[in-house]
C-alpha positions as CSV (number, residue, x, y, z in Angstrom):
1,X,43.9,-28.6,2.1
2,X,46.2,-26.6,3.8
3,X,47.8,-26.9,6.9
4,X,46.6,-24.8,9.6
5,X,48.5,-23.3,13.3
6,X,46.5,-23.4,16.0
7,X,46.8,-22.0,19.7
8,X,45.7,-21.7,23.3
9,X,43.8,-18.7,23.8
10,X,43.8,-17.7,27.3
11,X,44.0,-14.2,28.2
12,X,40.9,-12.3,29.9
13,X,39.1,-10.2,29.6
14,X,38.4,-10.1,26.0
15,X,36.4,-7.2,24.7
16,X,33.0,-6.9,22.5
17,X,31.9,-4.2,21.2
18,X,28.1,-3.6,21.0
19,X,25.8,-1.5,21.1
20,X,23.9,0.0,24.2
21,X,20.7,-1.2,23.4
22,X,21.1,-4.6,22.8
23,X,19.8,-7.3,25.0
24,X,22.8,-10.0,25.0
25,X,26.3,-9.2,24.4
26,X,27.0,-12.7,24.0
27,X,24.5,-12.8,21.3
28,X,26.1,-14.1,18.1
29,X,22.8,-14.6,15.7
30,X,23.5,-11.1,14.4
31,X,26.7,-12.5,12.3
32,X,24.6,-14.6,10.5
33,X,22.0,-12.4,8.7
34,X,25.1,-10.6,7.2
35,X,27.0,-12.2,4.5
36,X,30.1,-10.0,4.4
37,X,31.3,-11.3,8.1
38,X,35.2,-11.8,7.8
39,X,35.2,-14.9,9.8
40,X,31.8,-17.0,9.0
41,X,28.6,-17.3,7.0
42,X,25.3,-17.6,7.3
43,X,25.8,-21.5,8.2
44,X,27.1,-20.8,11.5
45,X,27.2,-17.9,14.0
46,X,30.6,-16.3,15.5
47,X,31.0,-14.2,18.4
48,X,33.7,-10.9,17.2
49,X,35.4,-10.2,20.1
50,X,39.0,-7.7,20.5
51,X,42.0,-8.9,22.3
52,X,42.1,-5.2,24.4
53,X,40.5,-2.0,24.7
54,X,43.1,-0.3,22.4
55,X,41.6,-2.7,19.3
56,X,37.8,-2.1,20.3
57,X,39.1,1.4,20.2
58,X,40.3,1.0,16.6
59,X,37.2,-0.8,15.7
60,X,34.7,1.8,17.0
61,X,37.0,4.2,15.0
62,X,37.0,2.4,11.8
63,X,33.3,1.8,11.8
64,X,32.4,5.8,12.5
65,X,35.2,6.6,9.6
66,X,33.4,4.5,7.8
67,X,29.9,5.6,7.7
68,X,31.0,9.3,8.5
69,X,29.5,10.2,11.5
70,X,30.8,11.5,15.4
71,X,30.1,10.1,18.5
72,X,27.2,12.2,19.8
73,X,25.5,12.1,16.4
74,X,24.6,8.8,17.4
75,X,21.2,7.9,19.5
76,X,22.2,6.9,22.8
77,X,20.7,3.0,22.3
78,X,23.1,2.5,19.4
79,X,26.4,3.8,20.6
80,X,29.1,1.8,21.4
81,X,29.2,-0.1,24.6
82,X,32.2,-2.5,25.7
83,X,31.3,-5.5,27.3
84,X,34.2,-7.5,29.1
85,X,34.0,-11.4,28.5
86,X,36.1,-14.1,29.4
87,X,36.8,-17.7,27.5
88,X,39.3,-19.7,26.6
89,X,40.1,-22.7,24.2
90,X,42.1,-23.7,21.0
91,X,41.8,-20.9,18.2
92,X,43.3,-21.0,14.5
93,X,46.3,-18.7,14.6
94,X,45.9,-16.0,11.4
95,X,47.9,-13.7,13.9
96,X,51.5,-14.9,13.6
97,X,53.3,-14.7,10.2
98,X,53.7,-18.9,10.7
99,X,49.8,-18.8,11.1
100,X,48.9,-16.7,8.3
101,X,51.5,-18.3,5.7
102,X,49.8,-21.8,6.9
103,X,46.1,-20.1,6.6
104,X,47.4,-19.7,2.9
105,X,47.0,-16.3,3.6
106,X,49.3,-13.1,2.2
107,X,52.0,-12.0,4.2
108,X,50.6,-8.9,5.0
109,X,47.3,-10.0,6.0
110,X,44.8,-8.4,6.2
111,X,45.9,-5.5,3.6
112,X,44.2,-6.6,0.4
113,X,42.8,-10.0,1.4
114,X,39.1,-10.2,0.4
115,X,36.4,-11.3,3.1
116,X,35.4,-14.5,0.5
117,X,38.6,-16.1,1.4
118,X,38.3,-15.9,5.0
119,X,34.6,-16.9,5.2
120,X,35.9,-19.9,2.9
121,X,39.2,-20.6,5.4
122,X,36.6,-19.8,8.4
123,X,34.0,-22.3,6.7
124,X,36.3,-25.1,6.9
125,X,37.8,-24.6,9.8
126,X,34.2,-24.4,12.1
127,X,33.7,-27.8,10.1
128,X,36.7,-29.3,11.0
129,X,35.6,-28.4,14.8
130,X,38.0,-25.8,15.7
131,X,36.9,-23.3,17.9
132,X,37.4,-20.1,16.7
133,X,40.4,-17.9,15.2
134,X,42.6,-15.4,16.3
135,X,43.8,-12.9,13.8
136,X,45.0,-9.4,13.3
137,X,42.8,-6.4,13.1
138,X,41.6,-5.5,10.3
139,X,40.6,-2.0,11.8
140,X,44.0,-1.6,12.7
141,X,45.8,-2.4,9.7
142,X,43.1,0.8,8.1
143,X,44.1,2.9,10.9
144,X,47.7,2.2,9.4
145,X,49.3,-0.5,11.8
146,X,51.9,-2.9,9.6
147,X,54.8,-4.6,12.1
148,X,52.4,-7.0,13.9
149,X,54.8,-7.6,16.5
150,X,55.0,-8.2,20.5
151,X,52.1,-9.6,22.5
152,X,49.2,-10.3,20.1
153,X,46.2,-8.6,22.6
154,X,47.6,-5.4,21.2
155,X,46.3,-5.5,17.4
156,X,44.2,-8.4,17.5
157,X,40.6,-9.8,17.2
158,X,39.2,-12.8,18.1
159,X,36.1,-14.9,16.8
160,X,34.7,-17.7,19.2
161,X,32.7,-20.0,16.9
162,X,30.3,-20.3,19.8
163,X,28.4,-23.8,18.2
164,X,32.3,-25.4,18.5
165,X,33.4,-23.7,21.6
166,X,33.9,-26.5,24.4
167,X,33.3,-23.5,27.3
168,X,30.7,-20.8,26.5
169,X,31.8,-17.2,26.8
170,X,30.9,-15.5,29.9
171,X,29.8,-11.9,30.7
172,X,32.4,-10.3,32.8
173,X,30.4,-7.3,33.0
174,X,29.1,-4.2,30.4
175,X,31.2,-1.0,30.8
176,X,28.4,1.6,32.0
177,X,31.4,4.3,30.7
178,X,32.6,5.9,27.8
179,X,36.4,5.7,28.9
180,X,37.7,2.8,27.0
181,X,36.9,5.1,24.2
182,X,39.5,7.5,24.7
């Protein structure tokens, strides 16, 4: 088994994107009816989170490139709404390029790094106990980001894996605007 970096992740707020209509932004079930989650399974739920507004920006984005469609072609109930969260605790570090060569990761994570062997890496990690990961965006390596440099809030995610967390996230507050979008 490989050897894995961990770190203390402290910074607040950390951001979730949801969308407007949904009850609990702290609600982690809906990670676990899709299979193709980056960081878990179907075994155990994971709260996505971003480590600033600029990568829920990139996020948002990437998801509306993806499906081809603007902003205000969107029912109000499902466009994107930023909730602001704060936790803290020990995460697997997939951010540095120490963390992702002892993830047993490519250099360039995430360019060309399937989903199976993060759910596989994230798998055995949640068993082991840790309590989430920290890595870099995948939305913004698509949006062309490659020097993953300087303070890691500005390009990357984190995933609390809420069942392991030793303090619950916490709802700072939803963000009623559109601003954060840009």
């Amino acid at each position: 088994m490989k050897t894995t970096l961990s770190m203390d992740h402290r910074h607040v707020p950390v951001c979730r994107v949801v969308r407007r209509g949904w009850g609990n932004p702290l609600d982690a079930s809906f990670s676990r009816r899709h299979g193709n989650r980056r960081w878990n399974t179907a075994a155990f739920p994971a709260l996505y989170c971003c480590c600033s507004e600029r990568v829920a920006r990139a996020v948002v984005r990437d998801l509306f490139r993806a499906v081809g469609v603007e902003m205000d072609e969107i029912q109000p109930e499902y466009q994107p709404q930023l909730a602001d969260i704060t936790w803290s605790g020990r995460v697997v570090d997939v951010s540095t390029p120490e963390g992702v060569t002892a993830a047993g990761l490519a250099g360039d994570y995430p360019r060309d790094v399937l989903g199976e062997q993060t759910r596989e890496a994230a798998a055995r990690w949640h068993s082991s106990g840790a309590e989430g990961v920290v890595c870099r965006s995948a939305s913004m390596s698509r949006a062309g980001l490659v020097r993953w440099t300087g303070p890691h809030e500005a390009w990357s995610e984190l995933v609390i894996f809420v069942d392991n967390a030793a303090r619950k996230p916490e709802l700072l507050r939803r963000r009623e605007d559109e601003d954060w979008l840009g």
